[in-house]
C-alpha positions, 0 to 999 in steps of 0.5 A: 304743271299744277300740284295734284293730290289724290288717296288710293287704297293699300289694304285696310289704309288709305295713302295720300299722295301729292304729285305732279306728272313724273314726280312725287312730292309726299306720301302719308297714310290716312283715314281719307276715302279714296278719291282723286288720281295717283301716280298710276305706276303707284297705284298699280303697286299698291294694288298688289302688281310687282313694278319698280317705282324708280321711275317716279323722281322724289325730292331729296335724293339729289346732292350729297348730303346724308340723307340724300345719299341714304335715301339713294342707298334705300331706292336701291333695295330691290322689290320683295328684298330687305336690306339692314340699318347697319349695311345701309349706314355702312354704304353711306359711311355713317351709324344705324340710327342715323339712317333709322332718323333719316327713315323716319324723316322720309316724305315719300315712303313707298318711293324711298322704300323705308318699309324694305330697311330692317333692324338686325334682328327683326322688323324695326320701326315703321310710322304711322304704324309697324303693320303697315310695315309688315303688311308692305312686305309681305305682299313684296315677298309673296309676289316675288316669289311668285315670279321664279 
């Protein structure tokens, strides 16, 4: 099946895709116009709807080495949830600022939701952009909470 790319609109940022049915190859944030298909699972995200994305397969979390197991640990944090850098690095046997490296290394942000990863004591970094960040999760929290 041939590679397709695509960019879809969250908010005011554009984010590129590169995919094929089932599976997402990479994510990046752009100043590209929309054009092309995504993921529809994605799209509907990123239009506001609360879905789980774990049923799209992402590179690197397969193996058991550290970035696939942290990888694996933070597609575990549920939708409008944030979990630290330290309880990540606890569950994986490793320290904080490995898993802030492995975070800014991530190729499919939103898919392995870097956005949900935290510092102890506020919101961490975020590439490209620390709003975007912020921006992510309150959309999660405000649909969240609309769902109780």
């Amino acid at each position: 099946m041939a590679l397709k790319e695509g960019v879809d609109r969250f908010q005011d940022w554009s984010v590129h895709v590169v995919w094929e049915e089932g599976s997402v190859y990479r994510i990046w944030f752009s100043d590209e116009e929309p054009s092309g298909e995504i993921p529809p699972l994605l799209s509907r995200y990123l239009h506001g709807e609360s879905v789980d994305l774990n049923p799209l397969s992402v590179p690197g979390t397969d193996g058991d080495s550290l970035n696939a197991r942290i990888y694996r640990a933070v597609r575990q944090v549920p939708y409008g949830s944030t979990a630290t850098y330290g309880s990540i690095a606890y569950s994986v046997g490793t320290g904080p600022r490995v898993v802030g490296q492995a975070m800014k290394q991530n190729r499919t942000p939103l898919l392995i939701p870097c956005h949900r990863i935290v510092a102890a004591h506020g919101p961490g970094g975020y590439t490209p952009d620390i709003s975007i960040k912020l921006a992510l999760l309150a959309m999660e929290q405000r649909l969240s909470c609309r769902e109780v």
